[in-house]
N, CA, C and O atoms as a printed pandas DataFrame, in Angstrom:
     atom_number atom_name residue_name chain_id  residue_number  x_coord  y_coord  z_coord
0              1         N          UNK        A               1   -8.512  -13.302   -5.803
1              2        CA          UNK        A               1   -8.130  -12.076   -5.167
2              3         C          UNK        A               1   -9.213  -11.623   -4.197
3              4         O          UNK        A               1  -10.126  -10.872   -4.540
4              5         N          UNK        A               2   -9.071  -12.110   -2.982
5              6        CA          UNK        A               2   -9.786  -11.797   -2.005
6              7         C          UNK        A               2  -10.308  -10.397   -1.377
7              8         O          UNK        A               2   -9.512   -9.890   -0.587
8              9         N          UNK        A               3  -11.144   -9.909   -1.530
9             10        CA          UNK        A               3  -11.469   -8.474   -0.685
10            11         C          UNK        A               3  -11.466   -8.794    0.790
11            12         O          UNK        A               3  -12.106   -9.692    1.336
12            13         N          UNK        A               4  -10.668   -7.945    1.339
13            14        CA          UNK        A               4  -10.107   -8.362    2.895
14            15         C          UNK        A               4  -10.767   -7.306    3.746
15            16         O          UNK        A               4  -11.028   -7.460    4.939
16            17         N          UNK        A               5  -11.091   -5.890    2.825
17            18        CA          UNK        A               5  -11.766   -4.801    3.286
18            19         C          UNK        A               5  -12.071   -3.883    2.479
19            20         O          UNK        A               5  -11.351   -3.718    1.494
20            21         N          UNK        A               6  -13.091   -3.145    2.665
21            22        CA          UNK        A               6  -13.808   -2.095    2.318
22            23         C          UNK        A               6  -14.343   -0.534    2.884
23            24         O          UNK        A               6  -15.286   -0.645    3.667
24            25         N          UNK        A               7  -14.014    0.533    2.690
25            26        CA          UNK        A               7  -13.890    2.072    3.390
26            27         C          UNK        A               7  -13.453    3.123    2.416
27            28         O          UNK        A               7  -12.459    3.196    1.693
28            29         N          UNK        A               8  -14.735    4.117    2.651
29            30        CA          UNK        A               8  -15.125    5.192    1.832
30            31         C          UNK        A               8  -14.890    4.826    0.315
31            32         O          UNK        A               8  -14.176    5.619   -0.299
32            33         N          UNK        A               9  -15.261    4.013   -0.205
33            34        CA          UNK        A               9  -14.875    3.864   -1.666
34            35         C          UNK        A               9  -13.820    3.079   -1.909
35            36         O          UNK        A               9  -13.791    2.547   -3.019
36            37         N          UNK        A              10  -12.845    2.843   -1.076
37            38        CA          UNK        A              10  -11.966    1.552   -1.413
38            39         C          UNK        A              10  -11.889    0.595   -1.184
39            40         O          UNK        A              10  -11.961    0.394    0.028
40            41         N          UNK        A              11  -11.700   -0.662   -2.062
41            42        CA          UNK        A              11  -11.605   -2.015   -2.138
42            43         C          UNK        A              11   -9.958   -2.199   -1.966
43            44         O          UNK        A              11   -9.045   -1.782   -2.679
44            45         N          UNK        A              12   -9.927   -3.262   -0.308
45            46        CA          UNK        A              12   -8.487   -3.813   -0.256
46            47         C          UNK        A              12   -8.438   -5.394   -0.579
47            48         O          UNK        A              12   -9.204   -6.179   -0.020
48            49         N          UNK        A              13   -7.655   -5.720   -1.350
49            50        CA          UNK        A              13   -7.302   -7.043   -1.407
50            51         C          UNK        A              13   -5.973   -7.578   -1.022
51            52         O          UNK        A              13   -5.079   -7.030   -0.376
52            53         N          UNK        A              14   -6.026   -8.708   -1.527
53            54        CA          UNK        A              14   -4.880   -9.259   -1.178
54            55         C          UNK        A              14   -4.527  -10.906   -1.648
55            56         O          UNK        A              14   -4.905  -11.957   -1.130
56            57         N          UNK        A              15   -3.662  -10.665   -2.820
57            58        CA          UNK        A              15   -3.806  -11.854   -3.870
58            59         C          UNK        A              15   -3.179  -12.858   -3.304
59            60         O          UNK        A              15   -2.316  -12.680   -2.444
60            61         N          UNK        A              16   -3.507  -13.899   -3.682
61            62        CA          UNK        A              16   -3.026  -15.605   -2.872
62            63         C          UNK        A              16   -2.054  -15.505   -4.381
63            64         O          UNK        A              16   -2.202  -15.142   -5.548
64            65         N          UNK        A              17   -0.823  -16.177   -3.344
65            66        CA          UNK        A              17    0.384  -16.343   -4.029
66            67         C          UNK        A              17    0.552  -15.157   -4.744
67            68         O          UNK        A              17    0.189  -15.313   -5.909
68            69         N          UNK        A              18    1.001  -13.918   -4.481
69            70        CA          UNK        A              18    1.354  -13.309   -5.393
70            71         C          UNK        A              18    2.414  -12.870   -5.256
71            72         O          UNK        A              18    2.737  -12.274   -4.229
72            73         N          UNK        A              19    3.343  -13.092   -6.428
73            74        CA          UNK        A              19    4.861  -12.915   -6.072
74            75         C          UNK        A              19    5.795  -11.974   -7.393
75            76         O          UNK        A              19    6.958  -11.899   -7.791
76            77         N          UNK        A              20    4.471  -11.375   -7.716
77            78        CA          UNK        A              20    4.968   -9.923   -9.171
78            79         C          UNK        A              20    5.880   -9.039   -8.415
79            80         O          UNK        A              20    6.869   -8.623   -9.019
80            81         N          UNK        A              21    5.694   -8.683   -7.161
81            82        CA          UNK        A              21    6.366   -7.477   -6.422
82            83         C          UNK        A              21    7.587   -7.834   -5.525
83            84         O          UNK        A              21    7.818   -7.196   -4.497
84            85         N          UNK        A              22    8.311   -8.805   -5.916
85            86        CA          UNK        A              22    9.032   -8.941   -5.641
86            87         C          UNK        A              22    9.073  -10.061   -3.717
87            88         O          UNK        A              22    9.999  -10.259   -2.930
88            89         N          UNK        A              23    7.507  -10.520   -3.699
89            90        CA          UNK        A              23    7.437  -10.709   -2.245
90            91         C          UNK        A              23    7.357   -9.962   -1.473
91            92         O          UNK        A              23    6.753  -10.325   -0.464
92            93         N          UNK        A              24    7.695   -9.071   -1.489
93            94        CA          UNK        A              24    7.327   -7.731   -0.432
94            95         C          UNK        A              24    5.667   -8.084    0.069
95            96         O          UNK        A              24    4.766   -8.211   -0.760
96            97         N          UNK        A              25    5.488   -8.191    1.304
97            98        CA          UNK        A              25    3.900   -7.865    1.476
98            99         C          UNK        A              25    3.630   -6.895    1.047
99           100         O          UNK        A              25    4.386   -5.951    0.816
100          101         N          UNK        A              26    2.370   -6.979    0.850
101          102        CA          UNK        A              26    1.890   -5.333   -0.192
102          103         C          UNK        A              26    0.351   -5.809    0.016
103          104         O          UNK        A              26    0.056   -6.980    0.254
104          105         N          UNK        A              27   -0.241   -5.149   -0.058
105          106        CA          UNK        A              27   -2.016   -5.569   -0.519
106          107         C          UNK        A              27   -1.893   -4.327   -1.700
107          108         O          UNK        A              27   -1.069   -3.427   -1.858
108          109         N          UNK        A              28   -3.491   -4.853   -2.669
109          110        CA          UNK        A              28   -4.056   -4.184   -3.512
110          111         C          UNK        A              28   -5.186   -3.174   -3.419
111          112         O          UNK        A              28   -6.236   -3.569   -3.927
112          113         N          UNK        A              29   -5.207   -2.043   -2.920
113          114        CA          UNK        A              29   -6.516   -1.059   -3.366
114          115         C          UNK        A              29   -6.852   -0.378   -4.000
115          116         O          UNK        A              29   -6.186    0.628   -4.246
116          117         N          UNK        A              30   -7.986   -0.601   -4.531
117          118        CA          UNK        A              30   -8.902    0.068   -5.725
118          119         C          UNK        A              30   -9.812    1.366   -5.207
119          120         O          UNK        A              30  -10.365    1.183   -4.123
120          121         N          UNK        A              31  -10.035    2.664   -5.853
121          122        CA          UNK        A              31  -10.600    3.683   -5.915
122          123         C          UNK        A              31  -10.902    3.790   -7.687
123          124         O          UNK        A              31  -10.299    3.550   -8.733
124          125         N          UNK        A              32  -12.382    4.368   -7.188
125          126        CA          UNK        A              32  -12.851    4.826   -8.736
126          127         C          UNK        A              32  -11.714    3.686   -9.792
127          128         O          UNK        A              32  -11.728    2.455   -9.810
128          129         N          UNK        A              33  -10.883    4.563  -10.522
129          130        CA          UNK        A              33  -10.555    4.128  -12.283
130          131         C          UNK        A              33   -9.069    3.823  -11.521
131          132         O          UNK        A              33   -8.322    3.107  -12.187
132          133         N          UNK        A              34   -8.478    4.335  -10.038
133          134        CA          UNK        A              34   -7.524    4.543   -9.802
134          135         C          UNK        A              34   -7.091    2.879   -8.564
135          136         O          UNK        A              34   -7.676    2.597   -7.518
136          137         N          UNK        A              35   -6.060    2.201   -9.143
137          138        CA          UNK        A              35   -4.945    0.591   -8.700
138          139         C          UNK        A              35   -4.013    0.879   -8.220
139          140         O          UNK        A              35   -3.316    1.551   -8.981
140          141         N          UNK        A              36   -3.465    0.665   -7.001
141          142        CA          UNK        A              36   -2.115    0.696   -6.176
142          143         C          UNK        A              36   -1.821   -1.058   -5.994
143          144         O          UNK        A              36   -2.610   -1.979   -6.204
144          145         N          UNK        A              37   -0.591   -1.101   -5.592
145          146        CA          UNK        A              37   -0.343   -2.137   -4.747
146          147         C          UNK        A              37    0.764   -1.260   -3.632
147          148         O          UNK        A              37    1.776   -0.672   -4.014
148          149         N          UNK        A              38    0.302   -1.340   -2.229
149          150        CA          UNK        A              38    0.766   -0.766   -1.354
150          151         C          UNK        A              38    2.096   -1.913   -0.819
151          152         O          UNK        A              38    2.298   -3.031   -1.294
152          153         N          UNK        A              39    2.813   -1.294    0.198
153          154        CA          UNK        A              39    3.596   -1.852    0.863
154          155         C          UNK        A              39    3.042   -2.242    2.632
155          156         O          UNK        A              39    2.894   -1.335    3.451
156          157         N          UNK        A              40    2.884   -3.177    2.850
157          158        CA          UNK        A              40    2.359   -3.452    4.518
158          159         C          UNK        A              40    3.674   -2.630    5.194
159          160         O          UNK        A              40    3.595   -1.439    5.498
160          161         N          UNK        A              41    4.795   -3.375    5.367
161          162        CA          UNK        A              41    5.709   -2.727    6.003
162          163         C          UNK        A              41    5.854   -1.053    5.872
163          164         O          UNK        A              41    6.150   -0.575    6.967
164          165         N          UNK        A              42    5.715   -0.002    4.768
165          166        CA          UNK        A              42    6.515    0.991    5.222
166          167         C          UNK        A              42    4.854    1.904    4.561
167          168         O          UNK        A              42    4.450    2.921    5.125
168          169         N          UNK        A              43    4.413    1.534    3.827
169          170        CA          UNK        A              43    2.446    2.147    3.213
170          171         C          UNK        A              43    3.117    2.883    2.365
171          172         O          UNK        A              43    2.824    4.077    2.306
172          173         N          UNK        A              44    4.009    2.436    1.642
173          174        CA          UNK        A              44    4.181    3.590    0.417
174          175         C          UNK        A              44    3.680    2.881   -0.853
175          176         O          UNK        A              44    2.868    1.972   -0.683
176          177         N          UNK        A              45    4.067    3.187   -2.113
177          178        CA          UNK        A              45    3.427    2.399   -3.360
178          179         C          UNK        A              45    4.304    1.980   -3.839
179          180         O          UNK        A              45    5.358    2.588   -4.024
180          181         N          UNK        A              46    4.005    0.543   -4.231
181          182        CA          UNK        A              46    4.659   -0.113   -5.151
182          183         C          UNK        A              46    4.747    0.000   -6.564
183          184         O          UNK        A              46    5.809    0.015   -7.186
184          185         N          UNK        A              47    3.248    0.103   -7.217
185          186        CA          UNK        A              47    2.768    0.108   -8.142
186          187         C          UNK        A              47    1.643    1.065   -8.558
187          188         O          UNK        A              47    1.557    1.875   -7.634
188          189         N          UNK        A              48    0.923    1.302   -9.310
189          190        CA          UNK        A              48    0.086    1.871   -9.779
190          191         C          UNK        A              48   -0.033    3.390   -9.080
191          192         O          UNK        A              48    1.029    3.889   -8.709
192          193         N          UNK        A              49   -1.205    4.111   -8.892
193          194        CA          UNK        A              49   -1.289    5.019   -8.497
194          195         C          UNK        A              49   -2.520    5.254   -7.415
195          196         O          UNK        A              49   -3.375    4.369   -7.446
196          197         N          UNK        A              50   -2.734    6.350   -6.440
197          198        CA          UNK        A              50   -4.575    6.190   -6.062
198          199         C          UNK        A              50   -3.963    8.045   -5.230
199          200         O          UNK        A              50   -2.937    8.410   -4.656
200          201         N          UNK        A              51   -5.517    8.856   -5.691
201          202        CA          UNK        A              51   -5.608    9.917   -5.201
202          203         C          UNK        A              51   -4.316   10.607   -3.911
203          204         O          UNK        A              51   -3.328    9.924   -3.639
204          205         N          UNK        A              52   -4.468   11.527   -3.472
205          206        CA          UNK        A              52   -3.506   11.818   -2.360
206          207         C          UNK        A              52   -4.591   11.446   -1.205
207          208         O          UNK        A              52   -3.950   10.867   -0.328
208          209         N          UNK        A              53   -6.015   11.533   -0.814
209          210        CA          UNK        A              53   -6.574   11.533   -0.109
210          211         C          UNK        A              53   -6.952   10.130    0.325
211          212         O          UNK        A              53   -7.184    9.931    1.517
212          213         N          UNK        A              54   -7.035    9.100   -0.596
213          214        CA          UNK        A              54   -7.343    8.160   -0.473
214          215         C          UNK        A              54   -6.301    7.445   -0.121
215          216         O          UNK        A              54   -6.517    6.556    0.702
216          217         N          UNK        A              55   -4.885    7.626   -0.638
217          218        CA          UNK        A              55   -3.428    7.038   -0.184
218          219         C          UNK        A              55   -3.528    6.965    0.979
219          220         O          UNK        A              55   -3.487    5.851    1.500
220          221         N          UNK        A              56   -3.767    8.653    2.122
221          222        CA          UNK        A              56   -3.611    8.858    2.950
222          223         C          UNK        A              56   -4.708    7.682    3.828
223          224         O          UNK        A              56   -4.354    7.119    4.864
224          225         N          UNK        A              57   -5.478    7.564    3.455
225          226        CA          UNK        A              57   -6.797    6.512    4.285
226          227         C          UNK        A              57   -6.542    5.150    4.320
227          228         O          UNK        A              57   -6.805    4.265    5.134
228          229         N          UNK        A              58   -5.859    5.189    3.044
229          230        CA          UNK        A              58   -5.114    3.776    2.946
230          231         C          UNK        A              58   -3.947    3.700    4.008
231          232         O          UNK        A              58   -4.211    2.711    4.692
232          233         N          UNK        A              59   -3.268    4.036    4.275
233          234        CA          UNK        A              59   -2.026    4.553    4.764
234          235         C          UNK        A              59   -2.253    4.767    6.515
235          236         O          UNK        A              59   -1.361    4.737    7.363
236          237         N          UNK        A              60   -3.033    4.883    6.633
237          238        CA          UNK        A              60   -3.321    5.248    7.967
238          239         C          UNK        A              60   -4.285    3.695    8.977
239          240         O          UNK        A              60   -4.181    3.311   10.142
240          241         N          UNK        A              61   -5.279    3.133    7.624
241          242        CA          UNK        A              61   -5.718    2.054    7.916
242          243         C          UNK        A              61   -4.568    0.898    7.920
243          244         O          UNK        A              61   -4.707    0.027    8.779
244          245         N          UNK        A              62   -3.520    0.808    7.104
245          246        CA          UNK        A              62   -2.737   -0.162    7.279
246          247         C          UNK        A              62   -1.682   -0.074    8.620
247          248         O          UNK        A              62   -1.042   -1.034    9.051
248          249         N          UNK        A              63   -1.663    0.961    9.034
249          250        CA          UNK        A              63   -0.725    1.598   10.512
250          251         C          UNK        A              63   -1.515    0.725   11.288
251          252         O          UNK        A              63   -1.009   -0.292   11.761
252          253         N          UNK        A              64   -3.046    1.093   11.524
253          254        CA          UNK        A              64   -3.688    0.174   12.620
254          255         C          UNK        A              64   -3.976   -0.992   12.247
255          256         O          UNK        A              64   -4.904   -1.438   12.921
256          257         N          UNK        A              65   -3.585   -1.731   11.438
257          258        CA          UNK        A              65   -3.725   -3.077   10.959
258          259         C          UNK        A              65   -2.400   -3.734   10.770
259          260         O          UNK        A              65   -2.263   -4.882   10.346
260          261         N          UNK        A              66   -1.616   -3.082   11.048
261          262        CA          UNK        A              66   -0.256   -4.090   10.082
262          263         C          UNK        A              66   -0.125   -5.315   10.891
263          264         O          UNK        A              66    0.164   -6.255   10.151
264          265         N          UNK        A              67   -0.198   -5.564   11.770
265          266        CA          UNK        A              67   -0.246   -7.136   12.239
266          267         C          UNK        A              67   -1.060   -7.830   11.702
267          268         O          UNK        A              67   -0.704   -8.980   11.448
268          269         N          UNK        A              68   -2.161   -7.492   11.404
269          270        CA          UNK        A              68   -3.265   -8.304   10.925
270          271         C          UNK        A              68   -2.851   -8.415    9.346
271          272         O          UNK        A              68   -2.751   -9.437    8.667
272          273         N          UNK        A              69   -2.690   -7.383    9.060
273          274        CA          UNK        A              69   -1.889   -7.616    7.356
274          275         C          UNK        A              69   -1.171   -8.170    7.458
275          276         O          UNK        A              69   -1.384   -8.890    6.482
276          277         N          UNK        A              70    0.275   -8.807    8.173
277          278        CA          UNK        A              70    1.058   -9.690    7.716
278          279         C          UNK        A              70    0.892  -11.079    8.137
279          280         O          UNK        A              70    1.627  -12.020    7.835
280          281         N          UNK        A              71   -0.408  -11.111    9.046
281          282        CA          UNK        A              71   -0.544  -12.607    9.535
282          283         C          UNK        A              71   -1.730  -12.908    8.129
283          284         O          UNK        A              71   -2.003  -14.011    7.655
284          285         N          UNK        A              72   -2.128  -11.933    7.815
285          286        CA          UNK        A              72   -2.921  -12.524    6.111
286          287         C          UNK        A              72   -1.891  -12.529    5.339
287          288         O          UNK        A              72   -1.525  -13.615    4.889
288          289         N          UNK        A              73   -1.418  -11.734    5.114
289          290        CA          UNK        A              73   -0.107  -11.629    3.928
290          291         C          UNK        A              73    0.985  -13.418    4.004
291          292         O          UNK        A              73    1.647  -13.784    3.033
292          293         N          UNK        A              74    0.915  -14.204    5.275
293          294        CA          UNK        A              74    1.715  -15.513    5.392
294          295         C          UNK        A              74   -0.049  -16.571    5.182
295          296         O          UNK        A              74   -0.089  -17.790    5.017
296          297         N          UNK        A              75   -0.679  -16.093    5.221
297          298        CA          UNK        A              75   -1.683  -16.906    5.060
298          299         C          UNK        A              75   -2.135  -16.724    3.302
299          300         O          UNK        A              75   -2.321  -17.603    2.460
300          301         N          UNK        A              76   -2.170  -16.055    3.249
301          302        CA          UNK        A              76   -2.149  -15.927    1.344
302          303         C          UNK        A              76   -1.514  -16.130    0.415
303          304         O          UNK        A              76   -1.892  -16.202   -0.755
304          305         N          UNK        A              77   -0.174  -16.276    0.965
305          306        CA          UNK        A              77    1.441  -16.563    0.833
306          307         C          UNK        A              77    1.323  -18.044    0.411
307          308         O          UNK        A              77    1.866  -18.494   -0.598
308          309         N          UNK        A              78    0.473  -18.856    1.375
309          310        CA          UNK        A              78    0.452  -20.137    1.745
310          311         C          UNK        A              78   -0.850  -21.060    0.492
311          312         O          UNK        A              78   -1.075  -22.224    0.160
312          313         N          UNK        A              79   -1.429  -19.622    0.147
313          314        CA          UNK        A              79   -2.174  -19.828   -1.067
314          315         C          UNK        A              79   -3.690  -20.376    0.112
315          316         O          UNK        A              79   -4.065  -21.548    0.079
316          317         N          UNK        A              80   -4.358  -19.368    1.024
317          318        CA          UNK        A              80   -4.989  -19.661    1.573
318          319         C          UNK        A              80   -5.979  -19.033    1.554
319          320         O          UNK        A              80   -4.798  -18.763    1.336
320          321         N          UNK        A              81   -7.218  -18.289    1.539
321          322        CA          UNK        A              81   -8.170  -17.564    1.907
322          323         C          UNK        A              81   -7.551  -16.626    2.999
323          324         O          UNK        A              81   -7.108  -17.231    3.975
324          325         N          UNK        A              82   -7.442  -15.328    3.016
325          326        CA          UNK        A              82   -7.178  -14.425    3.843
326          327         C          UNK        A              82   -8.572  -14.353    4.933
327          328         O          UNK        A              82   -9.613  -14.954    4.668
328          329         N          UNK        A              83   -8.384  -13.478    6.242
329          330        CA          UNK        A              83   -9.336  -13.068    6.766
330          331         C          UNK        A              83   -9.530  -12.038    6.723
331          332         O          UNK        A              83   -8.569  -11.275    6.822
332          333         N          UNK        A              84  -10.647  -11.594    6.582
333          334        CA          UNK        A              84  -11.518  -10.175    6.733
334          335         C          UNK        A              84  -10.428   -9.365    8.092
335          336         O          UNK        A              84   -9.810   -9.887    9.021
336          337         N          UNK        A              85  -10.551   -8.087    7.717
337          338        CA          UNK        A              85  -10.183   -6.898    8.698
338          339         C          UNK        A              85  -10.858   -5.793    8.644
339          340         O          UNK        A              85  -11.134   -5.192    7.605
340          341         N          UNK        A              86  -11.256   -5.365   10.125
341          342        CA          UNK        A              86  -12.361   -4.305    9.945
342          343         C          UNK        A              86  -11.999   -2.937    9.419
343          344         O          UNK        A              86  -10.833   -2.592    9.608
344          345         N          UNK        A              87  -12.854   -2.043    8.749
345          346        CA          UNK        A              87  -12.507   -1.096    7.677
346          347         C          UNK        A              87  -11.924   -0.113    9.031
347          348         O          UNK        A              87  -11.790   -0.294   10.241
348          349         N          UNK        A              88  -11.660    1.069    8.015
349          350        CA          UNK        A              88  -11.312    2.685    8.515
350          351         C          UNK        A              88  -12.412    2.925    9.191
351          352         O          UNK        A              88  -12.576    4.017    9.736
């Protein structure tokens, strides 16, 4: 589970082969005690939970990234090493 990025306290990943969520692109970010798995396409949550403030940072970083998230999201897919994307 690759860390793809890092900003104000959150860790984004993004698991090779991961296919729990149905395939949906999604990445994983961590705050404090608090686990999401987000959605690339629409930034809402799939899973778990994370602050309102930090959602929002999340949420706003994946707007200016979503190309770059789904050209990792087919590269991780592929069971590959993702690439780094620059933080918030």
């Amino acid at each position: 589970m690759p860390i793809i990025s890092m900003f104000y306290g959150i860790i984004i990943r993004l698991y090779l082969m991961d296919q729990k969520h149905h395939n949906l692109p999604h990445i994983h970010s961590k705050y404090a005690e608090f686990e999401a798995a987000i959605g690339i396409d629409d930034g809402e949550i799939l899973a778990g939970e994370l602050p309102r403030k930090q959602l929002r940072l999340v949420q706003a970083w994946i707007e200016l990234h979503r190309d770059e998230l789904l050209a990792d999201w087919e590269i991780a897919a592929s069971g590959e090493k993702p690439y780094k994307i620059a933080p918030l």
